[in-house]
N, CA, C and O atoms as a GROMACS GRO file, in nm:
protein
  540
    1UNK      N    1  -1.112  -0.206  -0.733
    1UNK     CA    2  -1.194  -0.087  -0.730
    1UNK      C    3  -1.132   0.024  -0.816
    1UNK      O    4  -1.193   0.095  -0.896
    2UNK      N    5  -0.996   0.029  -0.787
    2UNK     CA    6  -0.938   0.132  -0.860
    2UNK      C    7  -0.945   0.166  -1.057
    2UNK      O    8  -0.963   0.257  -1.138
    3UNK      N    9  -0.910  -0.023  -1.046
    3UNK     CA   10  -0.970  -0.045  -1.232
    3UNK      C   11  -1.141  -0.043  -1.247
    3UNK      O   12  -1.180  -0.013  -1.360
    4UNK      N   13  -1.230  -0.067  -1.161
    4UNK     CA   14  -1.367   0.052  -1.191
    4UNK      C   15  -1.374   0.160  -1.244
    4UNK      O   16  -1.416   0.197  -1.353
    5UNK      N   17  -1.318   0.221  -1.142
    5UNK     CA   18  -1.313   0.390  -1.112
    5UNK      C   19  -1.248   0.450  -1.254
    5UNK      O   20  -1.329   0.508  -1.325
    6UNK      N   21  -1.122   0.442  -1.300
    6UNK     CA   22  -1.078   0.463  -1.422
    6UNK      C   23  -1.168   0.378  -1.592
    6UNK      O   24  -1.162   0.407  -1.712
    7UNK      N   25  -1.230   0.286  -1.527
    7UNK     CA   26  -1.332   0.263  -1.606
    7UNK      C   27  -1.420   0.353  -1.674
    7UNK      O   28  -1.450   0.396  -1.786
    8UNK      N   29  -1.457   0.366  -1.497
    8UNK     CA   30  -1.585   0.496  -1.520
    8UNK      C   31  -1.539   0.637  -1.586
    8UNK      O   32  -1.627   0.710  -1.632
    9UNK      N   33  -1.404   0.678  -1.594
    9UNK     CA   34  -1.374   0.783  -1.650
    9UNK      C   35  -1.345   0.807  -1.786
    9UNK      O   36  -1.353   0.905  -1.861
   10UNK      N   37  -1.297   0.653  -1.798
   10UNK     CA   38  -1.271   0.654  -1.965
   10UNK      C   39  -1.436   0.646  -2.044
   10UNK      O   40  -1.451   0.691  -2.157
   11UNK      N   41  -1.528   0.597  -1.980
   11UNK     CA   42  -1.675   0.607  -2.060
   11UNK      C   43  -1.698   0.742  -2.026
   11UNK      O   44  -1.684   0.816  -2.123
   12UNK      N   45  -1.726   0.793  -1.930
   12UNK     CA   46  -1.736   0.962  -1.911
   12UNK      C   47  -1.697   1.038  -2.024
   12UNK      O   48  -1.760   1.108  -2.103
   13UNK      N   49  -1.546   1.000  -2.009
   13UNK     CA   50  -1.477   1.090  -2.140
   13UNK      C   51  -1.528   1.051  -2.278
   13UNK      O   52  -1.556   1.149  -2.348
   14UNK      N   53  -1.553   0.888  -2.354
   14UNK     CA   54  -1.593   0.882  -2.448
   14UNK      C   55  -1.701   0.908  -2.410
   14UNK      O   56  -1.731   0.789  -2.422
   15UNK      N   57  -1.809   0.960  -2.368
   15UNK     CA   58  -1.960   0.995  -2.392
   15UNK      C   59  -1.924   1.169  -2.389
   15UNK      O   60  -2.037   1.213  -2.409
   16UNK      N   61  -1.888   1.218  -2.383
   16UNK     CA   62  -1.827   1.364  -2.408
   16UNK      C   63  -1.739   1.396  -2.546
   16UNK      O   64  -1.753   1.486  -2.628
   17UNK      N   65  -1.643   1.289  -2.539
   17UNK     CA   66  -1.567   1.346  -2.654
   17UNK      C   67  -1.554   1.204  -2.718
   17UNK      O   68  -1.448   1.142  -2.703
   18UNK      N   69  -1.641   1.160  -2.777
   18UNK     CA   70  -1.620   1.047  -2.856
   18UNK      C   71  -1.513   0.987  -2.973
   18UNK      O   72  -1.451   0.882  -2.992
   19UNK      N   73  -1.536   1.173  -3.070
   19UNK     CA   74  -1.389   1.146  -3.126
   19UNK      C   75  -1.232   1.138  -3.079
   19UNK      O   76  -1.146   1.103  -3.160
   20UNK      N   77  -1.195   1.176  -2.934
   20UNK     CA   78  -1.068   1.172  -2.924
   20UNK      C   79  -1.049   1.054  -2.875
   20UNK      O   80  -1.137   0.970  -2.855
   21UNK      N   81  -0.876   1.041  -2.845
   21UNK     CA   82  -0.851   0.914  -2.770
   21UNK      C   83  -0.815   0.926  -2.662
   21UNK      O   84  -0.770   1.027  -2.610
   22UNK      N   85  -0.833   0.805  -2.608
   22UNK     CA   86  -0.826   0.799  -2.469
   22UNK      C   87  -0.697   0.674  -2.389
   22UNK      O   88  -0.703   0.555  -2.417
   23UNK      N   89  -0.604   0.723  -2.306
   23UNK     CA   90  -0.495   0.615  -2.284
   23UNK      C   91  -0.521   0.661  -2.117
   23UNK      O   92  -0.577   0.761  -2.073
   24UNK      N   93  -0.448   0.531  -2.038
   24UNK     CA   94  -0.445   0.561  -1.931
   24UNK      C   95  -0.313   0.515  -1.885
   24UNK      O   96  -0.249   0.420  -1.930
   25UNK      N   97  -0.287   0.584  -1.803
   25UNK     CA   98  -0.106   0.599  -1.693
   25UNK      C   99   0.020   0.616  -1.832
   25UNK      O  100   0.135   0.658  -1.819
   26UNK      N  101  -0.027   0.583  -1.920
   26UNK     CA  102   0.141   0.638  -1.984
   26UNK      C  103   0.085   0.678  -2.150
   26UNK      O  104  -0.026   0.637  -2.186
   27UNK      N  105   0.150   0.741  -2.219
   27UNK     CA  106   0.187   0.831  -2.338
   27UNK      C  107   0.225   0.703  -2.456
   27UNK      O  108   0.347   0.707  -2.468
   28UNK      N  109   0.174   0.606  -2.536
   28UNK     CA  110   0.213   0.555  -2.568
   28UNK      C  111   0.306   0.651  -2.706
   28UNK      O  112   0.296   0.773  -2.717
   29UNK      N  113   0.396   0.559  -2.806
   29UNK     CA  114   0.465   0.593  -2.903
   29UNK      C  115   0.412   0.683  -3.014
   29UNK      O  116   0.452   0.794  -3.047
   30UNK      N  117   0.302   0.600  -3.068
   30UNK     CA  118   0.201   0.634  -3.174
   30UNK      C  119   0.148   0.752  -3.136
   30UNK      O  120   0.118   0.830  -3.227
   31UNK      N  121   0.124   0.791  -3.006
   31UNK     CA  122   0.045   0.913  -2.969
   31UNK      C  123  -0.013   1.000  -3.055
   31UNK      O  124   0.069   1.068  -3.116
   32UNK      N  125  -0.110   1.017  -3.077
   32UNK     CA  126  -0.199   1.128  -3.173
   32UNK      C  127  -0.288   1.152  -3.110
   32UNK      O  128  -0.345   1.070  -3.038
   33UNK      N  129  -0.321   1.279  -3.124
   33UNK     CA  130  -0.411   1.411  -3.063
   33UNK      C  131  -0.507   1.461  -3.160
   33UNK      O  132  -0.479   1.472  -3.279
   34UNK      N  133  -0.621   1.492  -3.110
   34UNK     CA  134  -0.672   1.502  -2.965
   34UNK      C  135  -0.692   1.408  -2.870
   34UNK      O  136  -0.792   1.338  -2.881
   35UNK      N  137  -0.601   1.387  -2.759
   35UNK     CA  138  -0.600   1.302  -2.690
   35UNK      C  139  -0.612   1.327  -2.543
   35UNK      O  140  -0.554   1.420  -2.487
   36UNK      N  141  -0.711   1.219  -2.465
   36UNK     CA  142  -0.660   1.267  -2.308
   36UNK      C  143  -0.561   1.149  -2.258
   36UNK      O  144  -0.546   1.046  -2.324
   37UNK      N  145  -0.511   1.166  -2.165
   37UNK     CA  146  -0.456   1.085  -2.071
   37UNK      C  147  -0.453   1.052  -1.954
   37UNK      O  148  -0.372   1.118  -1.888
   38UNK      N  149  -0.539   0.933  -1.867
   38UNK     CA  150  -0.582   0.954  -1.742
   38UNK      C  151  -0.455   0.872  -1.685
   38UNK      O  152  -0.413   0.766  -1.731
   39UNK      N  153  -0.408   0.938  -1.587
   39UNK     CA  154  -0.305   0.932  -1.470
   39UNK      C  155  -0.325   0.927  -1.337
   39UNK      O  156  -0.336   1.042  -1.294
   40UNK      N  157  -0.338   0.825  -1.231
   40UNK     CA  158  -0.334   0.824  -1.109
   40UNK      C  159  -0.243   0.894  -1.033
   40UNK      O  160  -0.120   0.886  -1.035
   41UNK      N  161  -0.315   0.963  -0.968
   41UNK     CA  162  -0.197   1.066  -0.912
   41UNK      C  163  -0.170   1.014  -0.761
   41UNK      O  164  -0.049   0.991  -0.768
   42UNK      N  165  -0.196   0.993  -0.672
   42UNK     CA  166  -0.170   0.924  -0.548
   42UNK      C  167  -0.352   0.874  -0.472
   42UNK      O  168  -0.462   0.904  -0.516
   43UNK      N  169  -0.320   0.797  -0.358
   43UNK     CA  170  -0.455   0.730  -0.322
   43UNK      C  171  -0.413   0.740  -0.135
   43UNK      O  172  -0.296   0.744  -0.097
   44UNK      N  173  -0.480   0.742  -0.080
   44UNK     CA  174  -0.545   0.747   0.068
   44UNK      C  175  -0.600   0.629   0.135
   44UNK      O  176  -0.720   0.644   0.158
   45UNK      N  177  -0.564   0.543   0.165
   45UNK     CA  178  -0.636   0.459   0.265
   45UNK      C  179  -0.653   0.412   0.375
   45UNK      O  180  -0.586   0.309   0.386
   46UNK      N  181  -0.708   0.436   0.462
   46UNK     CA  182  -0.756   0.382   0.593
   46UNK      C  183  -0.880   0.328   0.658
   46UNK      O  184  -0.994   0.370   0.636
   47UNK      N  185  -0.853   0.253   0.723
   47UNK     CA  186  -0.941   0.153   0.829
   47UNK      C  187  -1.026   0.207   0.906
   47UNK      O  188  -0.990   0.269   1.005
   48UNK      N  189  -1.201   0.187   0.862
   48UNK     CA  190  -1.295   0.243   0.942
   48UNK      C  191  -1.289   0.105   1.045
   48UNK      O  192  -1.192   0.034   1.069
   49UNK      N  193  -1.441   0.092   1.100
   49UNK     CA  194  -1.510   0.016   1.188
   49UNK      C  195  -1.485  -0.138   1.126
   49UNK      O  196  -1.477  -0.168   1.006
   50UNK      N  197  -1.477  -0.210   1.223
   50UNK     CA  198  -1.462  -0.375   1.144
   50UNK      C  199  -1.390  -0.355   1.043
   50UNK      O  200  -1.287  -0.287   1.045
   51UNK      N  201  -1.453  -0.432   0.909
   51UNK     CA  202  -1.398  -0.495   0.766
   51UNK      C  203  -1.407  -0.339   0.703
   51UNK      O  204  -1.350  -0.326   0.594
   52UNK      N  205  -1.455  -0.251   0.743
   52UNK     CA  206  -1.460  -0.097   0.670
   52UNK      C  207  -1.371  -0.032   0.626
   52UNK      O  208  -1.292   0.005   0.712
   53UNK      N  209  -1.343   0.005   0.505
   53UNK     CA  210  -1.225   0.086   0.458
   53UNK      C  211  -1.284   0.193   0.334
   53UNK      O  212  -1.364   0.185   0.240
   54UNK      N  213  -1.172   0.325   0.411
   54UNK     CA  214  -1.218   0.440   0.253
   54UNK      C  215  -1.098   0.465   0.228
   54UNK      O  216  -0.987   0.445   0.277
   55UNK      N  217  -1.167   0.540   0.094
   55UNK     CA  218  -1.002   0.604   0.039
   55UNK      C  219  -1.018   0.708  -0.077
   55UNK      O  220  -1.099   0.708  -0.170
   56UNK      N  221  -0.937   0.777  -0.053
   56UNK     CA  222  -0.946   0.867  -0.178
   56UNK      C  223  -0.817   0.875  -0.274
   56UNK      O  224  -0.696   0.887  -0.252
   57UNK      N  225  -0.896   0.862  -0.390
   57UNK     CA  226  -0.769   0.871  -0.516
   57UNK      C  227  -0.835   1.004  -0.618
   57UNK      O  228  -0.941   1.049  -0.660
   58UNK      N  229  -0.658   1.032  -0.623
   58UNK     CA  230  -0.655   1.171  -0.730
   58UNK      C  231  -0.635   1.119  -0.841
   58UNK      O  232  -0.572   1.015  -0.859
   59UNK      N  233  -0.688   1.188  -0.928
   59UNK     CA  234  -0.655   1.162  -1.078
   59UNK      C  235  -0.620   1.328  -1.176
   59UNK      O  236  -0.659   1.441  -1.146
   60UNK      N  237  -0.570   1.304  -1.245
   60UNK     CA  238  -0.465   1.386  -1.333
   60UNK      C  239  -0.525   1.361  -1.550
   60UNK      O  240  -0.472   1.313  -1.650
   61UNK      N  241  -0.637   1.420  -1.523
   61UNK     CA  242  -0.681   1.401  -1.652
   61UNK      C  243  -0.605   1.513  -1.775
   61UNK      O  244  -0.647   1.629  -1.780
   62UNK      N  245  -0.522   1.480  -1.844
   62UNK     CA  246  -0.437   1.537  -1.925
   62UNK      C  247  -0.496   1.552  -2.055
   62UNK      O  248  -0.537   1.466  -2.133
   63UNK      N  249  -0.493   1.696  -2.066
   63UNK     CA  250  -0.580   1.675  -2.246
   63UNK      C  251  -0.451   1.737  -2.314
   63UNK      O  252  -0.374   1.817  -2.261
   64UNK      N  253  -0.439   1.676  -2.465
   64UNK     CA  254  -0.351   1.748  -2.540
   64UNK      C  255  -0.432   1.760  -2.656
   64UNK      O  256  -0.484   1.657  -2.698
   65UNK      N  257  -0.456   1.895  -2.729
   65UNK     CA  258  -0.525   1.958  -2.808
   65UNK      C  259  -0.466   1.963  -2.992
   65UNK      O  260  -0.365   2.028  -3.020
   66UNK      N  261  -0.526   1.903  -3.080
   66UNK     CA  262  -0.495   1.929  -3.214
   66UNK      C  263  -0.496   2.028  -3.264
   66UNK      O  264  -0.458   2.022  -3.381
   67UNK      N  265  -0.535   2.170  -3.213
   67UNK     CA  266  -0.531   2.266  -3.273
   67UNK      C  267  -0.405   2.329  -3.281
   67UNK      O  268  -0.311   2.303  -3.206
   68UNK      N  269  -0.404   2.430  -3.395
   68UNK     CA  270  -0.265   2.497  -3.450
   68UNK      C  271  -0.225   2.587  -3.276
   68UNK      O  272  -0.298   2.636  -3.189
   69UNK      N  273  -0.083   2.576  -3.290
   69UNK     CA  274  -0.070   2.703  -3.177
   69UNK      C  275  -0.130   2.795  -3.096
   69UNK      O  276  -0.139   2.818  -2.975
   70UNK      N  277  -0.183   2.858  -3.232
   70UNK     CA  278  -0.262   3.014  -3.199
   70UNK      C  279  -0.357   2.995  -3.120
   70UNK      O  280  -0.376   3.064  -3.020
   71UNK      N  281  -0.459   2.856  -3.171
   71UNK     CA  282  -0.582   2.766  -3.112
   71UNK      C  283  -0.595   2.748  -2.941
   71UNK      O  284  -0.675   2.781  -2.854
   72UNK      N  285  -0.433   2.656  -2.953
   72UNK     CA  286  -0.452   2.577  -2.796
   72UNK      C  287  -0.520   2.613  -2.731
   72UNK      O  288  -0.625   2.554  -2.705
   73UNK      N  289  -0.480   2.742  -2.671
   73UNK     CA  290  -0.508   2.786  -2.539
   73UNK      C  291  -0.663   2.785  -2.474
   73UNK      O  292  -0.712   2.747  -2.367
   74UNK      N  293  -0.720   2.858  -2.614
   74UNK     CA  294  -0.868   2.873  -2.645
   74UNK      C  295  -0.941   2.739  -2.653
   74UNK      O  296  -1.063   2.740  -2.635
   75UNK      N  297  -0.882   2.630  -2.677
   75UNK     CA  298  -0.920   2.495  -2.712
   75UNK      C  299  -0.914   2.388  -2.597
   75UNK      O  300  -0.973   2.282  -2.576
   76UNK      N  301  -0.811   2.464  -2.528
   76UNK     CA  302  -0.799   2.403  -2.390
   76UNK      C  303  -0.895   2.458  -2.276
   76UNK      O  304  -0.932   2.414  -2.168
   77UNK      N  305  -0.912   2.543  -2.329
   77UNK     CA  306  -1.037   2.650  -2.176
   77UNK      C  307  -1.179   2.590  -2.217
   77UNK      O  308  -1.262   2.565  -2.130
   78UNK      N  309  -1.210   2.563  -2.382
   78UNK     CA  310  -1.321   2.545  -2.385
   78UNK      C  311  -1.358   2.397  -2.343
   78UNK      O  312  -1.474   2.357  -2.339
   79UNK      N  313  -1.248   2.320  -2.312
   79UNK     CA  314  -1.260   2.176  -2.275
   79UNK      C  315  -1.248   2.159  -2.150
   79UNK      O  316  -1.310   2.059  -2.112
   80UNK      N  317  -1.176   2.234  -2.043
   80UNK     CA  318  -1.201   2.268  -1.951
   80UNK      C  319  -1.324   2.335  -1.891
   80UNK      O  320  -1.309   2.369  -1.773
   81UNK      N  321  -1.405   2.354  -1.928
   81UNK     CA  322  -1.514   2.444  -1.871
   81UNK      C  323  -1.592   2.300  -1.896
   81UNK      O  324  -1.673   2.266  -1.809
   82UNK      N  325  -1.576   2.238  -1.980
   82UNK     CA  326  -1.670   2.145  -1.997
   82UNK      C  327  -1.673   2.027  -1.910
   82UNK      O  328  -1.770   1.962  -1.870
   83UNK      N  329  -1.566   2.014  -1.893
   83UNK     CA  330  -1.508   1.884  -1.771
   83UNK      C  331  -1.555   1.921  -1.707
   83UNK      O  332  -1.664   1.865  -1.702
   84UNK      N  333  -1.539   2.042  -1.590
   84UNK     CA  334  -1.591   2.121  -1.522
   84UNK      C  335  -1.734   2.093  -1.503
   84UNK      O  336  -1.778   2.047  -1.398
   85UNK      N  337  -1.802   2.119  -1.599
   85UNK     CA  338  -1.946   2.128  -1.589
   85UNK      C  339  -2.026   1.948  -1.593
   85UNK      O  340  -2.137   1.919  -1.549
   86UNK      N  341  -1.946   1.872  -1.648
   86UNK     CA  342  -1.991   1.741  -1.658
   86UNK      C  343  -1.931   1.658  -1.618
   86UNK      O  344  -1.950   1.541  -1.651
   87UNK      N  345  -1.814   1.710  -1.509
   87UNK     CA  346  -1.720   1.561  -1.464
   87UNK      C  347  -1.807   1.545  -1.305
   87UNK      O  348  -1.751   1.466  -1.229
   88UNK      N  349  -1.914   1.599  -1.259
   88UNK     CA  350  -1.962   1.610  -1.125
   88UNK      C  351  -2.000   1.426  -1.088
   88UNK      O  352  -1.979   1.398  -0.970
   89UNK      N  353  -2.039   1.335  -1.157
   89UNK     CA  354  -2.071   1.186  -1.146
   89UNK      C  355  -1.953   1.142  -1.258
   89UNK      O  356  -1.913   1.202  -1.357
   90UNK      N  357  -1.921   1.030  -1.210
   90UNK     CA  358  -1.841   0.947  -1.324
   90UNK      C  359  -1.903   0.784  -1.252
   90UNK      O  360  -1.901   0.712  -1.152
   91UNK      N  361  -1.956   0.802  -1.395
   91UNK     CA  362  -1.995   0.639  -1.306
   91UNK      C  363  -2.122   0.624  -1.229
   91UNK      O  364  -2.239   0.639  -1.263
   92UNK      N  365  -2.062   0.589  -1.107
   92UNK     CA  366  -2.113   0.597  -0.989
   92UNK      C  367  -2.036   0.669  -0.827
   92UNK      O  368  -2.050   0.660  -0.705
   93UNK      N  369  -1.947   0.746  -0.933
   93UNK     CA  370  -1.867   0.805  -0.839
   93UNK      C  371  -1.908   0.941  -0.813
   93UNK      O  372  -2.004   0.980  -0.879
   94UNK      N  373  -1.850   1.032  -0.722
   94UNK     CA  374  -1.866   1.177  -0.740
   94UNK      C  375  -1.725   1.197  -0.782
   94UNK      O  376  -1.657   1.096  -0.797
   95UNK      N  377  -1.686   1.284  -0.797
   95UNK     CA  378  -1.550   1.392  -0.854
   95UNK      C  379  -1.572   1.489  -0.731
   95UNK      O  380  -1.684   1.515  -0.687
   96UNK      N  381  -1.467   1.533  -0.687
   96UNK     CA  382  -1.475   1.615  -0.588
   96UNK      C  383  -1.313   1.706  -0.606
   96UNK      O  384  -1.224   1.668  -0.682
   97UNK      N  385  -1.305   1.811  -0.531
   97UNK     CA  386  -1.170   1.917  -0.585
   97UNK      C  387  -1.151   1.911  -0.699
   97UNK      O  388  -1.055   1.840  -0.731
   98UNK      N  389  -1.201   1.957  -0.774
   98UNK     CA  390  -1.177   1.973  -0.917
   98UNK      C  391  -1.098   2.105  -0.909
   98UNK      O  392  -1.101   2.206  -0.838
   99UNK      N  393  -1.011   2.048  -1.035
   99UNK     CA  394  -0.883   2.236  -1.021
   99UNK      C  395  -0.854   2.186  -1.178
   99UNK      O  396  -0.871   2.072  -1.222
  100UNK      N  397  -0.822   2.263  -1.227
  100UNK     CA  398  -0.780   2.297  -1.353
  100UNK      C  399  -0.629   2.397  -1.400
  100UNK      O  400  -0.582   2.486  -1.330
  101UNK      N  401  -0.580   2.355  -1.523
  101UNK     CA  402  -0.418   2.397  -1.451
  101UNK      C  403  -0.369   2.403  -1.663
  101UNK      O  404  -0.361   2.287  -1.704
  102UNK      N  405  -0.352   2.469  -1.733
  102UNK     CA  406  -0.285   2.492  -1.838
  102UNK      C  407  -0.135   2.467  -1.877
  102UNK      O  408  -0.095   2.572  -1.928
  103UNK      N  409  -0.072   2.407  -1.874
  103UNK     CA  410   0.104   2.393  -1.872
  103UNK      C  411   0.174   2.353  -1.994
  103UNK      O  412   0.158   2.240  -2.040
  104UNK      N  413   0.264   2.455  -2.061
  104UNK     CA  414   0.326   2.369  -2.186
  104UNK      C  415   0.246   2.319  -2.311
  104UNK      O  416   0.277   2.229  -2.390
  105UNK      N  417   0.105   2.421  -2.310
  105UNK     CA  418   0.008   2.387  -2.366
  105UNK      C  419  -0.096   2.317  -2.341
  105UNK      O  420  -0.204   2.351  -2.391
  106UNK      N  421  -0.086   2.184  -2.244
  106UNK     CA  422  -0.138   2.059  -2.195
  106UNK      C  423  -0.263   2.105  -2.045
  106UNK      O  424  -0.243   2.159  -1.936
  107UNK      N  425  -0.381   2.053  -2.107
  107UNK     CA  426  -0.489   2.122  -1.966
  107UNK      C  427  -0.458   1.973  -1.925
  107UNK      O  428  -0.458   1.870  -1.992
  108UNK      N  429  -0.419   2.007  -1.732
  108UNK     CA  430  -0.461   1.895  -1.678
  108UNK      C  431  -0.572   1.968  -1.570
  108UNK      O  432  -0.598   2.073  -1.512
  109UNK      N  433  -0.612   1.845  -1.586
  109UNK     CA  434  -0.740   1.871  -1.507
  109UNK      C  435  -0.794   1.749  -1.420
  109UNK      O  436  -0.836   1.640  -1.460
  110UNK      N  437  -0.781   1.806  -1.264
  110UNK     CA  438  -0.720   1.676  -1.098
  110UNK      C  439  -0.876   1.720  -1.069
  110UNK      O  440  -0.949   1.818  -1.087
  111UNK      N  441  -0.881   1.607  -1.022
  111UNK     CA  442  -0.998   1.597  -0.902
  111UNK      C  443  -0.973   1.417  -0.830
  111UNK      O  444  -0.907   1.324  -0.875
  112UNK      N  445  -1.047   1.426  -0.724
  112UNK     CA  446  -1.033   1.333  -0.663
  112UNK      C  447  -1.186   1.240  -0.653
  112UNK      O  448  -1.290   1.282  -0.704
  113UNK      N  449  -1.180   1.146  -0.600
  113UNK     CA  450  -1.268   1.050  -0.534
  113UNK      C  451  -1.243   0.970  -0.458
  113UNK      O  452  -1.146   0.894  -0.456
  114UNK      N  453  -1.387   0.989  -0.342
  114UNK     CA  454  -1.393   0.916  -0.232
  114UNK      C  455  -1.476   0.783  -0.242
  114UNK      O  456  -1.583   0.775  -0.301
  115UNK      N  457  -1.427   0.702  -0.190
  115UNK     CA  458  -1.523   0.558  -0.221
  115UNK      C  459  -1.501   0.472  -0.080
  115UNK      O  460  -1.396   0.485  -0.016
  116UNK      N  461  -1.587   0.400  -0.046
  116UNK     CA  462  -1.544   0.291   0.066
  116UNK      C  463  -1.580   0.166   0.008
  116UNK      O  464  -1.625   0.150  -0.106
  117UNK      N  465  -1.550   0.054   0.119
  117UNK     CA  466  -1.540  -0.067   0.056
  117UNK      C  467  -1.502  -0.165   0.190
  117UNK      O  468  -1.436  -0.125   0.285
  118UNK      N  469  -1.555  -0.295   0.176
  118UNK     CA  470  -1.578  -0.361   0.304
  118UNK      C  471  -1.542  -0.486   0.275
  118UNK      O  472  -1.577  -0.548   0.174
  119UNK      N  473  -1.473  -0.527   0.362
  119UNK     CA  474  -1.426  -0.706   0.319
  119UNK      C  475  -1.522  -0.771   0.329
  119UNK      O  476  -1.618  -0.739   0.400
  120UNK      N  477  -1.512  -0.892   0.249
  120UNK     CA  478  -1.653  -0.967   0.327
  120UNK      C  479  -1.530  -1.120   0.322
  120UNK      O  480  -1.453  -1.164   0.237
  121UNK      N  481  -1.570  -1.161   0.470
  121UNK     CA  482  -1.564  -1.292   0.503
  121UNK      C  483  -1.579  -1.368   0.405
  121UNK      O  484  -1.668  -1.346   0.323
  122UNK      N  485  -1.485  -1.488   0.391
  122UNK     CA  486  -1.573  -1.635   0.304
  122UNK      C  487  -1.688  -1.667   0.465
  122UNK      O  488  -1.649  -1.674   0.582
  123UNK      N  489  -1.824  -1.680   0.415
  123UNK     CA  490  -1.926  -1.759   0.509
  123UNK      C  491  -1.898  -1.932   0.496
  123UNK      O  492  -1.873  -2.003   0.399
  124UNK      N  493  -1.909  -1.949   0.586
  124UNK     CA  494  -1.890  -2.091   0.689
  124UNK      C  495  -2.040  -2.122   0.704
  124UNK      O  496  -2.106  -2.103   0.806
  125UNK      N  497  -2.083  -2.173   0.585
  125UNK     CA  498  -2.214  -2.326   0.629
  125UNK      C  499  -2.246  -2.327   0.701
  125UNK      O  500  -2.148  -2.307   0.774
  126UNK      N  501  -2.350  -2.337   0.778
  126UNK     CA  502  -2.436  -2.372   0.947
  126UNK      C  503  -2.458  -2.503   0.877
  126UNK      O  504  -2.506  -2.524   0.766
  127UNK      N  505  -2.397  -2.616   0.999
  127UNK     CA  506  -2.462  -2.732   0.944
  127UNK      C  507  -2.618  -2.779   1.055
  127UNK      O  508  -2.654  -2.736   1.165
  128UNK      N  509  -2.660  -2.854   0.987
  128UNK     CA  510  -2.795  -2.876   1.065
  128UNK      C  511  -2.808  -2.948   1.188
  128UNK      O  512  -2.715  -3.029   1.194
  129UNK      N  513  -2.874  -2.954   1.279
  129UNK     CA  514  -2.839  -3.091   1.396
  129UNK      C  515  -2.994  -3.100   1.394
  129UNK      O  516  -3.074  -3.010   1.368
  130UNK      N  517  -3.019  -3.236   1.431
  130UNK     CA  518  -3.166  -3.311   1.463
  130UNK      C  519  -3.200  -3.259   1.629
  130UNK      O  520  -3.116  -3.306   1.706
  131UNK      N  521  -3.273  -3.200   1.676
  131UNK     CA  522  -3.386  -3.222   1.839
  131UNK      C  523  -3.448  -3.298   1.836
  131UNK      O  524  -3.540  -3.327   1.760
  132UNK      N  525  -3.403  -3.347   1.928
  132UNK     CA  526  -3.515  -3.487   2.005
  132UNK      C  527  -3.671  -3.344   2.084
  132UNK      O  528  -3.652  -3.276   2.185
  133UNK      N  529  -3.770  -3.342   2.018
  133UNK     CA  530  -3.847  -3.261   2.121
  133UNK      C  531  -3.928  -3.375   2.198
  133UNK      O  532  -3.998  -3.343   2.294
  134UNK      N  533  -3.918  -3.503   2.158
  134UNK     CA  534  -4.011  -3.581   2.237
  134UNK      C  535  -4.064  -3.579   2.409
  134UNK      O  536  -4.053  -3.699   2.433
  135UNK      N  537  -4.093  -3.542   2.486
  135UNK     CA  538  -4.135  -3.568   2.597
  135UNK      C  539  -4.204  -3.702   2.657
  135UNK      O  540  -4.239  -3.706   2.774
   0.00000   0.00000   0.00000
């Protein structure tokens, strides 16, 4: 479920920002910007009713901006407002606590999602039996 969910964020993000790139959980070498970086930030799980289980996972969407210095800041708010305004579905998910946070140049930008999910049994065959209804 979890490789869904980050699925759904990396198409989110390319249907928004098509030209940048997109990596998930680590910074590779090559790194070039404009880039985001989606990061799992911790997850929640517990046991509803029966086979029932929810959970919520944070995520840590990291943008790093190509613009000159002077730019960033301004470059980072205007990408932020936008997340903001279009991260409300991913997928088939909602986004929920959305917070936004500027650091060292770098907008990260957390929100979470809630999802459940239910075991299912392997099913066991009914085999058939013959009735005598004769009387």
């Amino acid at each position: 479920m979890v490789a869904e969910i980050k699925q759904a964020i990396v198409h989110k993000l390319k249907e928004l920002y098509p030209n940048h790139k997109r990596y998930t959980d680590d910074i590779p070498q090559k790194f070039t910007s404009p880039a985001f970086v989606i990061f799992q930030m911790n997850q929640d799980y517990s046991k509803r009713l029966n086979t029932k289980n929810k959970s919520r996972i944070s995520f840590d969407v990291a943008y790093f901006s190509d613009k000159p210095v002077t730019q960033i800041k301004s470059d980072c708010l205007a990408v932020q407002e936008r997340l903001f305004r279009e991260f409300d579905l991913v997928g088939t998910f909602r986004a929920i606590n959305k917070s936004a946070e500027i650091v060292d140049n770098v907008l990260h930008f957390t929100f979470d999602i809630n999802y459940s999910e239910m075991k299912v049994e392997s099913v066991i065959p009914m085999q058939t039996q013959a009735t005598n209804t004769n009387i």
